[in-house]
Backbone bond lengths (Angstrom), bond angles and torsions (degrees), N, CA, C in turn:
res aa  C-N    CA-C-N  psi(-1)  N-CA   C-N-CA  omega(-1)  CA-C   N-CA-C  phi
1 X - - - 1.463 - - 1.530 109.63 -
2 X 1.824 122.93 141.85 1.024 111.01 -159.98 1.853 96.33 -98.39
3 X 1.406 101.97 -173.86 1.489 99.51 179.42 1.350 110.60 -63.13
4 X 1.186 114.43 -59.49 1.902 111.61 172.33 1.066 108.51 -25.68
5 X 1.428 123.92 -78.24 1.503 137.93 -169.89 1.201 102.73 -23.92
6 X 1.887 119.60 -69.28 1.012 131.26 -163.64 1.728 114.61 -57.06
7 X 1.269 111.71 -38.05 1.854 127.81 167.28 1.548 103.14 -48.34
8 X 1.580 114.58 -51.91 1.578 111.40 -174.20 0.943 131.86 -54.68
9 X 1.731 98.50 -37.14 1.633 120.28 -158.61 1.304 100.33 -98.25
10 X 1.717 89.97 147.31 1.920 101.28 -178.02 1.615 106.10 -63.07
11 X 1.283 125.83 150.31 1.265 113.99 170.64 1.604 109.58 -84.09
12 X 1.431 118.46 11.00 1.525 105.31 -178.96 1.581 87.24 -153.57
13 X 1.476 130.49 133.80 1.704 121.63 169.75 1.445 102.89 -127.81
14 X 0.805 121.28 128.80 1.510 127.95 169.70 1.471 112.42 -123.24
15 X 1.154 104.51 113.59 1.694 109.55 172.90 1.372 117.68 -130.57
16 X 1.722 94.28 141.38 1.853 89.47 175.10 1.657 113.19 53.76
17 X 0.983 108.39 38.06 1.550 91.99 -162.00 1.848 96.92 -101.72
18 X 1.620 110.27 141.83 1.376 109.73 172.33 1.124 124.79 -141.62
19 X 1.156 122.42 123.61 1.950 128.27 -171.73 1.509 117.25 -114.97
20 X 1.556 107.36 128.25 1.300 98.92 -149.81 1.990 97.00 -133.51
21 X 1.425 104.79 135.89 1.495 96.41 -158.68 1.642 88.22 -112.94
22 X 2.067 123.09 92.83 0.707 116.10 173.20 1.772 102.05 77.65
23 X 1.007 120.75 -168.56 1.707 121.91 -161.20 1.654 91.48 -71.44
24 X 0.801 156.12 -11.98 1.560 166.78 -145.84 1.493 96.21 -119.86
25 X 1.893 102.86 115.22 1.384 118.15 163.59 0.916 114.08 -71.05
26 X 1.538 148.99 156.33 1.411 137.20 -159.52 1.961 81.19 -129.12
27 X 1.369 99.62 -51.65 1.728 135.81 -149.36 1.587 91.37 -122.37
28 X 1.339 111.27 121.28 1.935 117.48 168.22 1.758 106.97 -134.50
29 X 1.288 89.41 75.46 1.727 80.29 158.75 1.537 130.41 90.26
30 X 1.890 106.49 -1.53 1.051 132.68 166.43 1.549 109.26 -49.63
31 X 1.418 103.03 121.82 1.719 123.76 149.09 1.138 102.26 -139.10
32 X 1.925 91.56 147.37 1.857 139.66 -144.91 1.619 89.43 -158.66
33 X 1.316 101.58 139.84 0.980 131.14 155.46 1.256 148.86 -123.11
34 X 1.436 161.11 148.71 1.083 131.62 -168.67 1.932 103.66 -176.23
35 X 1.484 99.88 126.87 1.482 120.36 -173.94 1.143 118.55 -92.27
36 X 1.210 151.67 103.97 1.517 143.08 125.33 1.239 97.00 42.51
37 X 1.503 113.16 115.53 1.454 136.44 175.20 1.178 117.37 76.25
38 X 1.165 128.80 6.62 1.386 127.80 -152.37 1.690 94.79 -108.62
39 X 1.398 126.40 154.11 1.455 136.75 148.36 1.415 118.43 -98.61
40 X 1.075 141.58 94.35 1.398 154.29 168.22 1.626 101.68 -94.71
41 X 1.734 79.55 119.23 2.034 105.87 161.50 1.492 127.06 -89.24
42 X 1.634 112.39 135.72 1.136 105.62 169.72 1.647 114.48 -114.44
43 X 1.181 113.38 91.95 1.523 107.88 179.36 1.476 124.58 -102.15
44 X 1.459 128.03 166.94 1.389 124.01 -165.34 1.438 102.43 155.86
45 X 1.470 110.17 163.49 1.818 110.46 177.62 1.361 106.49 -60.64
46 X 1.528 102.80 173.91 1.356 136.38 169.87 1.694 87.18 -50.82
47 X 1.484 113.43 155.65 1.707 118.06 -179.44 1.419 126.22 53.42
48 X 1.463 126.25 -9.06 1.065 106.85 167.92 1.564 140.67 -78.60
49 X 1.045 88.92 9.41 1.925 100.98 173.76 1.318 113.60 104.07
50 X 1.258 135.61 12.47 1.162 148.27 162.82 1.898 97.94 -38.38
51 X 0.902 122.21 -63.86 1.859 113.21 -149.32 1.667 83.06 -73.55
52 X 1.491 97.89 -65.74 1.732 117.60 165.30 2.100 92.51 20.80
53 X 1.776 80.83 -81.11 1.877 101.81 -151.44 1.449 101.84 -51.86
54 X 1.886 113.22 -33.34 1.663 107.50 -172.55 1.075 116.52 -57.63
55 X 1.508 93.85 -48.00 1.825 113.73 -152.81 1.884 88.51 -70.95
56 X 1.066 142.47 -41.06 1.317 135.60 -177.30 1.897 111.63 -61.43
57 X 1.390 101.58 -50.34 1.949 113.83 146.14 1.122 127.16 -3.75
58 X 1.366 91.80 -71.27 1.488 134.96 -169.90 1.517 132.05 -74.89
59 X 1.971 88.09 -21.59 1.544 107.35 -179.51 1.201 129.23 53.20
60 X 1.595 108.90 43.04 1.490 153.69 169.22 1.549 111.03 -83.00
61 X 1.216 104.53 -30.03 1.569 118.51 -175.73 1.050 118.71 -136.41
62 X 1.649 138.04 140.79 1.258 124.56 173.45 2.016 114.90 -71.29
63 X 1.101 110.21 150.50 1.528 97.93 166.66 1.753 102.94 -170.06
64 X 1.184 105.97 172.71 1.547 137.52 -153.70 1.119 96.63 -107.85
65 X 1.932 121.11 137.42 1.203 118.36 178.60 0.980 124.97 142.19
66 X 1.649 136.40 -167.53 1.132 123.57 143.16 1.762 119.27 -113.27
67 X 1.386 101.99 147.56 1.378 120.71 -143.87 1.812 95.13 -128.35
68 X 1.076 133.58 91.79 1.570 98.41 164.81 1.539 100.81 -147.22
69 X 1.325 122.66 168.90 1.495 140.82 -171.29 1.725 114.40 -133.10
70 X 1.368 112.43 91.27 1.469 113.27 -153.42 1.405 141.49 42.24
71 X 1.515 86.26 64.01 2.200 111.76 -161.46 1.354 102.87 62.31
72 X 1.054 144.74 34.14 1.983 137.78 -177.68 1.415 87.71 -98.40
73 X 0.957 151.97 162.99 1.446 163.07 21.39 1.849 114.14 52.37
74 X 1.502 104.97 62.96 1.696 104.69 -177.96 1.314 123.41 -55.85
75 X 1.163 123.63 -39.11 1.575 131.81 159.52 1.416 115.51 -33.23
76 X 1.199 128.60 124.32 1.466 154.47 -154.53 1.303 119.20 68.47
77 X 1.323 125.84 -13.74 1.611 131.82 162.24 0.889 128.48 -49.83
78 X 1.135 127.22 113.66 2.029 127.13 175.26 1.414 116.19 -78.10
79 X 1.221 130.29 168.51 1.347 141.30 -137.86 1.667 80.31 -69.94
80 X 1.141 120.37 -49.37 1.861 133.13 -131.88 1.875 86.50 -85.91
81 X 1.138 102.40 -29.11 1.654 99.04 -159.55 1.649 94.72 -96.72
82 X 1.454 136.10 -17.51 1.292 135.78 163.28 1.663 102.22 -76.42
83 X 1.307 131.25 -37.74 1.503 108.18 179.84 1.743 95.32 -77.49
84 X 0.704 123.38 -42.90 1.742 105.88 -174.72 1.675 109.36 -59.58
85 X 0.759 118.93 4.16 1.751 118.83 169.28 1.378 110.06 -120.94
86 X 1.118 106.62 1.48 1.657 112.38 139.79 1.736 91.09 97.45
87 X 1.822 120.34 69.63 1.263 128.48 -165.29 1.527 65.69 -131.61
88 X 1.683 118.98 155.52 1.137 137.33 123.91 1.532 145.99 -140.93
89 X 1.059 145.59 114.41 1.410 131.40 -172.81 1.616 106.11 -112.68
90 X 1.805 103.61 148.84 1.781 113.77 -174.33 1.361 70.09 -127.56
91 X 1.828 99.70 119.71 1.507 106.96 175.33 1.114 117.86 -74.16
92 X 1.789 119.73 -145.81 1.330 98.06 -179.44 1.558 117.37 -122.70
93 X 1.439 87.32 9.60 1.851 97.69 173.85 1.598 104.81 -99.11
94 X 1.620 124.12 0.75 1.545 128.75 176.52 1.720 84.51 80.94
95 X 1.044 112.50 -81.70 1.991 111.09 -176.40 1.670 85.45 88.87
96 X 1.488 141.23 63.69 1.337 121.69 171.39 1.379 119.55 -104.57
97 X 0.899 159.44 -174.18 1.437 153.88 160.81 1.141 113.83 -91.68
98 X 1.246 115.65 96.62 1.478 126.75 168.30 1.427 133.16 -66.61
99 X 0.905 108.18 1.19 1.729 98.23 -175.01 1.953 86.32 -119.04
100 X 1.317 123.15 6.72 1.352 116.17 178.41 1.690 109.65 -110.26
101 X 1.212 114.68 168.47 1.762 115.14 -166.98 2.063 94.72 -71.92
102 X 1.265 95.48 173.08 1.370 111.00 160.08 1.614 110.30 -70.00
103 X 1.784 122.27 -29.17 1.151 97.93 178.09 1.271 105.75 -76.75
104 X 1.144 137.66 -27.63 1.357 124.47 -162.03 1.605 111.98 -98.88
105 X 1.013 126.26 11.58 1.504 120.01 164.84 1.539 91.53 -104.07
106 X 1.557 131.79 -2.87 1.144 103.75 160.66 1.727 136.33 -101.48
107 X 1.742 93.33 5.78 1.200 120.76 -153.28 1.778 78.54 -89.01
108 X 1.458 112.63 -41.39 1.820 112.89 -164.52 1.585 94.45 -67.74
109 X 1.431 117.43 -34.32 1.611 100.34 -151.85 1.759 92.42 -75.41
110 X 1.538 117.21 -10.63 1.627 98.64 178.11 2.114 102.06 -86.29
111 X 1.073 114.51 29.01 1.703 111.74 166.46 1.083 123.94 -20.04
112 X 1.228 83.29 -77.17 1.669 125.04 -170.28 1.396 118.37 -49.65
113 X 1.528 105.33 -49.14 1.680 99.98 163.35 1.219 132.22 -99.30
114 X 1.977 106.79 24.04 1.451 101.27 163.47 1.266 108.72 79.62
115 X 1.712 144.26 -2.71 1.131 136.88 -136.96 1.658 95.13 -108.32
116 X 1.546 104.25 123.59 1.504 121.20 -178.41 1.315 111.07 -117.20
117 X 1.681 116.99 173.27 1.687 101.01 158.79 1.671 108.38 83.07
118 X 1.459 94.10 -166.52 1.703 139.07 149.80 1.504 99.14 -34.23
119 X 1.358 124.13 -82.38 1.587 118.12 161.36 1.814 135.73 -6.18
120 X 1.394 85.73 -53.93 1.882 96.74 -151.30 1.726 86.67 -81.12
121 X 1.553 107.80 -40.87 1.339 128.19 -169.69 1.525 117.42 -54.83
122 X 1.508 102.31 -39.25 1.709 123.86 170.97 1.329 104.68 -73.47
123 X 1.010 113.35 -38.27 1.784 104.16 174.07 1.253 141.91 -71.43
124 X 1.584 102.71 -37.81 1.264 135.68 174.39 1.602 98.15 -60.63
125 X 1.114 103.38 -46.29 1.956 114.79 -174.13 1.604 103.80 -53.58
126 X 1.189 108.37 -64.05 1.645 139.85 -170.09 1.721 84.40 -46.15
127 X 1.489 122.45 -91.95 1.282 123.48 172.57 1.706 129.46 -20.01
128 X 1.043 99.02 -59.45 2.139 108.65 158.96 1.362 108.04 -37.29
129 X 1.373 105.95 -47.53 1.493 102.40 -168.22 1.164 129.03 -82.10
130 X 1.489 125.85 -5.19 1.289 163.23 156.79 1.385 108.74 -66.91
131 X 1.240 106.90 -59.21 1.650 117.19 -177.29 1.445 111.31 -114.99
132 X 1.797 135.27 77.83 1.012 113.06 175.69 2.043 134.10 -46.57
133 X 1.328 101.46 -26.47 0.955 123.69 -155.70 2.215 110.20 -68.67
134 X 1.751 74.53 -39.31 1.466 86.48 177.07 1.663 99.03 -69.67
135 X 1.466 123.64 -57.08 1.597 104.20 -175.61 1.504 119.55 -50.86
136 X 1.521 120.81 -12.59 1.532 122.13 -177.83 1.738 104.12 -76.78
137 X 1.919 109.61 -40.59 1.253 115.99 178.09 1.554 121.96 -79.15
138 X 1.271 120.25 -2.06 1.354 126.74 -165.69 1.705 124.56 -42.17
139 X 1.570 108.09 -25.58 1.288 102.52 168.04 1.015 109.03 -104.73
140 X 1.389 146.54 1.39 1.462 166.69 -153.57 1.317 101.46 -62.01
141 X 1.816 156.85 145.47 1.198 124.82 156.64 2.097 102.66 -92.97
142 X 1.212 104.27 170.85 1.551 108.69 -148.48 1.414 91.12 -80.53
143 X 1.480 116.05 -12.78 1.957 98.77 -164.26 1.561 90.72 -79.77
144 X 1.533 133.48 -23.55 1.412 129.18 -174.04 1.251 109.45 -71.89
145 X 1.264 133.67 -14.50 1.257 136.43 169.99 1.297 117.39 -47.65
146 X 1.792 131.47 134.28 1.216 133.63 150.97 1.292 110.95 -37.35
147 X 1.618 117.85 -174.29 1.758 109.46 156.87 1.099 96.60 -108.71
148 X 1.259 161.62 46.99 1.541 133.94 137.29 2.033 94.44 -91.20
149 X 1.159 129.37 -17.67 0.935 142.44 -164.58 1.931 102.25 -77.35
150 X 1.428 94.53 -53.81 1.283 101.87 -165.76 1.647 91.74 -85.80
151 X 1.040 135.90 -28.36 1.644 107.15 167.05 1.024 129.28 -68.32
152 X 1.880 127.32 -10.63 1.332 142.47 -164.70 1.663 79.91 -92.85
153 X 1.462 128.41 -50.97 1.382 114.56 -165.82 1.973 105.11 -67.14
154 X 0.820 106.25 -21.66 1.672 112.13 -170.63 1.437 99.24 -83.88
155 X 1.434 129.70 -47.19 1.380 115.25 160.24 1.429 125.28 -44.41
156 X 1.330 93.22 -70.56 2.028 103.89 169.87 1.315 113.17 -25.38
157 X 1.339 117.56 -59.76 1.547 110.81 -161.31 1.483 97.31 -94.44
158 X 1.252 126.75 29.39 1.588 130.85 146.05 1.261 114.83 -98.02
159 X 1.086 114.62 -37.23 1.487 109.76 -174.80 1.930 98.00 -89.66
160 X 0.833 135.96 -20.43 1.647 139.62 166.40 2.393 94.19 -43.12
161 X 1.441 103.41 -14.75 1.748 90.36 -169.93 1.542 104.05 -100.40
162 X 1.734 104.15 8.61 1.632 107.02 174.60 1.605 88.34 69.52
163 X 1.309 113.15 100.62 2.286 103.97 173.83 1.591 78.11 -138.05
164 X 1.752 73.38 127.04 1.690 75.31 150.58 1.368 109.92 -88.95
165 X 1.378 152.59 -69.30 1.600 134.40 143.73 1.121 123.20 -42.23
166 X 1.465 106.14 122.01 1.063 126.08 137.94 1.610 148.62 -99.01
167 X 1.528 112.00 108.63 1.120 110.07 -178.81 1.783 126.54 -91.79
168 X 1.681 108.81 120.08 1.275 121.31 -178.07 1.874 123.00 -93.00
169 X 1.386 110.86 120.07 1.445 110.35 174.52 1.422 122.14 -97.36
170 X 1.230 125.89 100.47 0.915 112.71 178.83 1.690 120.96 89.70
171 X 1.232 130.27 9.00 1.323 108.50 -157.19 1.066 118.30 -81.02
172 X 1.028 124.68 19.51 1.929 110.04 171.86 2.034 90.33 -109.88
173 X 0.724 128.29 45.45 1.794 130.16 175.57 1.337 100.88 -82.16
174 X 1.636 126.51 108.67 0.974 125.68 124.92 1.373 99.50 110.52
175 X 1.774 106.54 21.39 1.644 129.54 -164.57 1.447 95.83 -121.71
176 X 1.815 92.69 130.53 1.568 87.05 157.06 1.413 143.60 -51.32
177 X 1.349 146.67 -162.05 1.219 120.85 160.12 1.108 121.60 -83.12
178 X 1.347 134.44 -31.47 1.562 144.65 177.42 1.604 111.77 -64.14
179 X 1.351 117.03 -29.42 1.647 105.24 157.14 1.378 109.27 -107.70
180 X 1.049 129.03 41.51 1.365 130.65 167.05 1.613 102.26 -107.11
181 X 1.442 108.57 -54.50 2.148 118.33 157.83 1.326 81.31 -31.02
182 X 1.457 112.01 -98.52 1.549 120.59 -143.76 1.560 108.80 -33.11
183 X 1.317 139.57 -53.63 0.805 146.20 -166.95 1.616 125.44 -41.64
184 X 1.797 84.06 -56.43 1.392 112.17 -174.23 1.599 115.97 -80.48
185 X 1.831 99.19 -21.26 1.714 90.89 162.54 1.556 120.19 -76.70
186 X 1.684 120.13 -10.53 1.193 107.47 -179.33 1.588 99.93 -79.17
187 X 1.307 113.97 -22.81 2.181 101.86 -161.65 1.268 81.24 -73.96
188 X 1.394 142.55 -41.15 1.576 134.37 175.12 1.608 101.57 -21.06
189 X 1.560 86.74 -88.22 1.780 94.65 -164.87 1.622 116.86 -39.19
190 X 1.500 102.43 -45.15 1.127 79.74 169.67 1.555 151.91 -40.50
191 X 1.088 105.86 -27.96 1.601 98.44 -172.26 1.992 91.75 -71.67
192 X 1.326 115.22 -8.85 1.582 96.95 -163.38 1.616 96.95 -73.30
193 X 1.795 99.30 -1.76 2.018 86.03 -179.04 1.503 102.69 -115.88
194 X 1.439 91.91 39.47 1.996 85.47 161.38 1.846 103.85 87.85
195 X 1.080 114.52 5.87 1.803 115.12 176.38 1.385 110.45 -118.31
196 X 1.693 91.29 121.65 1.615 100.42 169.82 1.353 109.13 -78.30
197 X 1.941 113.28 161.40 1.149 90.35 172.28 1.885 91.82 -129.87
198 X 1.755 95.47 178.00 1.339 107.06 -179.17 1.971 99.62 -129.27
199 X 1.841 109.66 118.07 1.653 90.70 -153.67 1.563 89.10 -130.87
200 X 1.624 105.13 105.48 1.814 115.09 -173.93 1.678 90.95 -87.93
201 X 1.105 131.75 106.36 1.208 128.58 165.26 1.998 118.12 -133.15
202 X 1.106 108.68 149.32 1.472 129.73 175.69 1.183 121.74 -66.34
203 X 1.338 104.77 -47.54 1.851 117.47 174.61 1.839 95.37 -80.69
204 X 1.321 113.21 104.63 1.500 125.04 167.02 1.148 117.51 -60.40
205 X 1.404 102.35 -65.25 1.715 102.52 166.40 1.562 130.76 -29.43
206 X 1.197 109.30 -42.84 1.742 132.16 179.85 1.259 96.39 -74.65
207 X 0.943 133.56 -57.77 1.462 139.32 -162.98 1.804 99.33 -74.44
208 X 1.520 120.71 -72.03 1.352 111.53 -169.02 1.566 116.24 -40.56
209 X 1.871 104.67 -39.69 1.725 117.81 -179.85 1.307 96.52 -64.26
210 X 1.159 158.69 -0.19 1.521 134.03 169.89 1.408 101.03 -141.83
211 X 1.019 133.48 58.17 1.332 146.23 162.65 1.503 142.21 -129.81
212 X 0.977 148.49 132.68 1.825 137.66 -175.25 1.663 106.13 -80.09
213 X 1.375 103.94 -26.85 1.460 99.64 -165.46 1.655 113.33 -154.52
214 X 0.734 90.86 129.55 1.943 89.43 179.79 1.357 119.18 -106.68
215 X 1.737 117.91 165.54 1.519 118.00 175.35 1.571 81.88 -141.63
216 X 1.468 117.19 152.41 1.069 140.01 168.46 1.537 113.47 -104.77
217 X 1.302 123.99 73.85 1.618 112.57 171.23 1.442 130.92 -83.46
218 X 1.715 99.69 135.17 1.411 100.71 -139.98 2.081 84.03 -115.05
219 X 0.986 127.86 120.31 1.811 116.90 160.12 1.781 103.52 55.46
220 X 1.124 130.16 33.20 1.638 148.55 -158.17 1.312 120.52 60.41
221 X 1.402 123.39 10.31 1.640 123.07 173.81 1.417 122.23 -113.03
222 X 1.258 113.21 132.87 1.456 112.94 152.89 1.487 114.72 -4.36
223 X 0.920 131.07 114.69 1.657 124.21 137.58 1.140 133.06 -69.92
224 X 1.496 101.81 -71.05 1.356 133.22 -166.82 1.322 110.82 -139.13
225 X 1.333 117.46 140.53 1.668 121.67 177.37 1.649 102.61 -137.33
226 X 1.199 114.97 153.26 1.774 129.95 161.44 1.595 108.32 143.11
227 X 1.370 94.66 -177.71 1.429 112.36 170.70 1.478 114.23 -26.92
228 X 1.609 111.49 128.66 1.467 115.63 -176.40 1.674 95.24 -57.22
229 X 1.511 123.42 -58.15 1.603 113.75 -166.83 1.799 118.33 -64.60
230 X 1.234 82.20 -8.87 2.088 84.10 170.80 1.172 114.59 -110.99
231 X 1.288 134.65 8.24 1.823 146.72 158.68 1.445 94.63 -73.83
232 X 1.713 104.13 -42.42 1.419 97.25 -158.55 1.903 114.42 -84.60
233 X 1.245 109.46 -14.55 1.253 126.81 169.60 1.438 110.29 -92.05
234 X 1.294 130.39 9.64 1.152 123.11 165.48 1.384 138.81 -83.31
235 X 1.425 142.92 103.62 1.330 133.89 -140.71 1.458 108.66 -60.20
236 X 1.301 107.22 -34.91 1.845 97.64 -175.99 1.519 105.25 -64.94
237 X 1.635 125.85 -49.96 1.561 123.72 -166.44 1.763 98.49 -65.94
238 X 1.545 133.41 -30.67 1.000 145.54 -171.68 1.794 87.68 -64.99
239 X 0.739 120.34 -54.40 1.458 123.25 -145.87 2.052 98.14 -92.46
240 X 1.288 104.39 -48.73 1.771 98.83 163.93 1.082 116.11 -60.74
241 X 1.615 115.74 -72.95 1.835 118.80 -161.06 1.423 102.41 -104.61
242 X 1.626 139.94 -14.66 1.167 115.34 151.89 1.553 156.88 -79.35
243 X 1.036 105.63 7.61 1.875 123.61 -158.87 1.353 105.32 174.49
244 X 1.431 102.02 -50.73 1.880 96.46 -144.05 1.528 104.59 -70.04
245 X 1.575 120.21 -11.68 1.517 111.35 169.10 1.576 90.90 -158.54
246 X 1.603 81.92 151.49 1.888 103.06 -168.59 1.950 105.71 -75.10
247 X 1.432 105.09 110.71 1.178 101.87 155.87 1.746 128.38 -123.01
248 X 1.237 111.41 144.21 1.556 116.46 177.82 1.272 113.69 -49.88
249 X 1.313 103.30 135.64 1.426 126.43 176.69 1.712 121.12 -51.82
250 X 1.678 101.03 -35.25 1.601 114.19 167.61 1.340 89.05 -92.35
């Protein structure tokens, strides 16, 4: 694919796509899109297929559709061969190794690219600098971690696989609000180092404020799609996930 091509093409297409757990649609028919540089939200209740759409992404799940990651064809790809083309998702349970240091659950998430040396060392750096907090915890083991701590380490050792997407579940779960900000100003910056992101979150509000574009998934469908600031001015999303009924922050 030439460079143009690559400018045209979405870096993520999802069409029609449906994942089905046993006779039970999880996912009906959802298409998403998403461009190079961009932060796109996926918000909606508890059950509506939010993780569903990653983990199928992610090739966690089988599913129907169209699937691709800078025009590729994701279907037949295994988890290991989508992060080396630069796919990533920090689920939404973190999944970190707790009884191992912060350096070394960040040392595993660079696997994938083999990265030793001078390499692993530049990365590891790059990451610190993102997260001071983790270079303060570096010998720390991860189960002693707070949770604003342990989601900063679960980011880190995603971005340790070099992604240009990144896909986020959930990350403000089970966070106050003041590291839930913090959090969400780092996936900000990020894109200023070249990473898109993909951001399934519960707290709408959080999500519409740091986003270009939103989807509302409603029972596995589309609802609503557009501009994060006109989702957010919209009386129905105003009236579900902004005010009109109390939902948890995780």
């Amino acid at each position: 694919m030439s460079q143009s091509d690559r400018k045209s093409t979405p870096m993520l297409e999802i069409g029609d796509l449906h994942v089905s757990y046993g006779q039970v649609d999880a996912v009906r028919g959802v298409s998403l899109s998403l461009n190079a540089g961009q932060i796109i939200s996926v918000i909606g209740p508890n059950g509506a297929g939010k993780t569903t759409l990653l983990a199928a992404a992610m090739g966690l799940l089988p599913s129907k559709g169209v699937l691709r990651f800078e025009g590729e064809d994701l279907h037949g790809l295994d988890v290991e061969s989508r992060v080396e083309r630069g796919l990533c998702l920090v689920p939404e349970k973190r999944e970190l190794f707790g009884e191992l240091t912060v350096l070394d659950n960040l040392q595993l998430g660079a696997y994938s690219k083999r990265l030793s040396g001078a390499a692993l060392r530049q990365r590891l750096d790059w990451v610190y600098e993102r997260f001071p907090r983790l270079a303060e915890r570096r010998s720390q083991r991860a189960n002693t971690l707070s949770g604003g701590e342990r989601q900063m380490l679960a980011v880190g050792r995603a971005l340790m696989s070099q992604p240009r997407l990144l896909m986020l579940d959930e990350p403000s779960l089970g966070l106050a609000p003041l590291i839930v900000r913090d959090i969400l100003t780092i996936v900000r910056k990020l894109r200023d180092d070249g990473v898109s992101i993909l951001l399934v979150e519960q707290n709408a509000r959080a999500a519409l404020e740091s986003s270009d574009e939103g989807y509302v998934l409603e029972t596995g469908e589309i609802a609503l799609h557009g501009r994060s600031e006109s989702l957010a001015s919209d009386p129905r999303v105003q009236a579900t996930y902004l005010g009109g009924a109390t939902h948890d922050d995780d």
